[in-house]
C-alpha angles and dihedrals in degrees: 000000000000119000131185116240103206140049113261134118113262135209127214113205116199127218113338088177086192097323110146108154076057098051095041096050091040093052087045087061099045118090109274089222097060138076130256123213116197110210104209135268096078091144134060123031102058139077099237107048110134087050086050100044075050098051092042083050096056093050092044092058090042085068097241098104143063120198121204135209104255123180094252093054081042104056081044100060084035084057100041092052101042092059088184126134084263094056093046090058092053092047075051095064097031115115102212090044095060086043091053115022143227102287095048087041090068096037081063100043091088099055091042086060106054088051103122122243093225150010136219141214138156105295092351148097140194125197134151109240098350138257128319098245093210094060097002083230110144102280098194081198114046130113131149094026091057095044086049095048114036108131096185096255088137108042107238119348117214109201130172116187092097118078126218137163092258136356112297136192125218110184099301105347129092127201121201102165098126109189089257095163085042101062091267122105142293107230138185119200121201108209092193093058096012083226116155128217119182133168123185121280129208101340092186094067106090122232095250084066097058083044096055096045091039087050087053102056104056131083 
């Protein structure tokens, strides 16, 4: 597990899915001082993703940022080391891949993975999807069975992975993943002040889009 090792807020931004105009405007309007933990899912989805995974990297060396593993880095780096028949069909249908290409994909698989699975602050969590209830490991793809089960040992845990239309709370846990390559937003939450800052996502997806996705991923 990562912690941080000064005192400083933190925001946790939810899914940027290759948003970068999003990211870019939404770190300009966080305090410079504090720390930015981003909570997985930065590729696919979006039309800008090389120059996101760019911008999240250099953030990420300066020392301001924290990446996590997200499923969708995940299936990426799973993909790119199978190099089956099956893995060629799901580099087919990536997103990423087909932006960038095979030959940048793989300059970037080592990066993607190193990403941790989860970070720590006092009292807080961030994780991608949740934990896993049967053994509480990091699960990048659970939904229902996490929400059902948190018990509080970690204090709040802040997830993306699960769109909505706004940052929601359920219990203690608390979801900020926006909808930004849906039209929706793109949010960051501080656990320390439980302040919200959000700027728009993707304006040209139509609503109908974020509905569909939002409807498929509940139970």
């Amino acid at each position: 597990m990562t912690s941080h090792t000064r005192s400083c807020h933190h925001w946790v931004i939810g899914d940027v899915h290759g948003c970068a105009d999003a990211l870019e405007l939404l770190v300009a309007r966080l305090p410079a001082g504090d720390k930015l933990v981003l909570c997985g899912d930065v590729i696919n989805r979006g039309p800008e993703i090389r120059r996101t995974m760019e911008l999240a990297w250099g953030l990420v060396s300066s020392g301001r940022a924290i990446w996590l593993m997200g499923n969708h880095e995940a299936d990426l780096v799973a993909a790119l080391r199978q190099g089956d028949w099956t893995a060629q069909r799901a580099l087919a249908g990536c997103d990423t891949y087909r932006q960038l290409g095979d030959r940048h994909c793989r300059l970037w698989q080592e990066r993607l993975e190193q990403l941790p699975r989860t970070y720590a602050g006092e009292g807080w969590l961030a994780t991608h999807a949740g934990f896993n209830p049967d053994s509480w490991e990091p699960d990048l793809s659970i939904r229902m069975p996490f929400w059902q089960a948190y018990d509080g040992r970690f204090g709040e845990v802040v997830i993306g992975h699960t769109p909505g239309p706004q940052v929601r709370r359920l219990g203690q846990i608390v979801m900020v993943d926006t909808g930004a390559c849906y039209g929706g937003e793109l949010s960051a939450y501080c656990p320390e002040t439980r302040a919200i800052h959000a700027v728009y996502g993707l304006q040209e997806r139509r609503l109908s889009s974020f509905n569909q996705e939002l409807a498929g991923c509940l139970p």
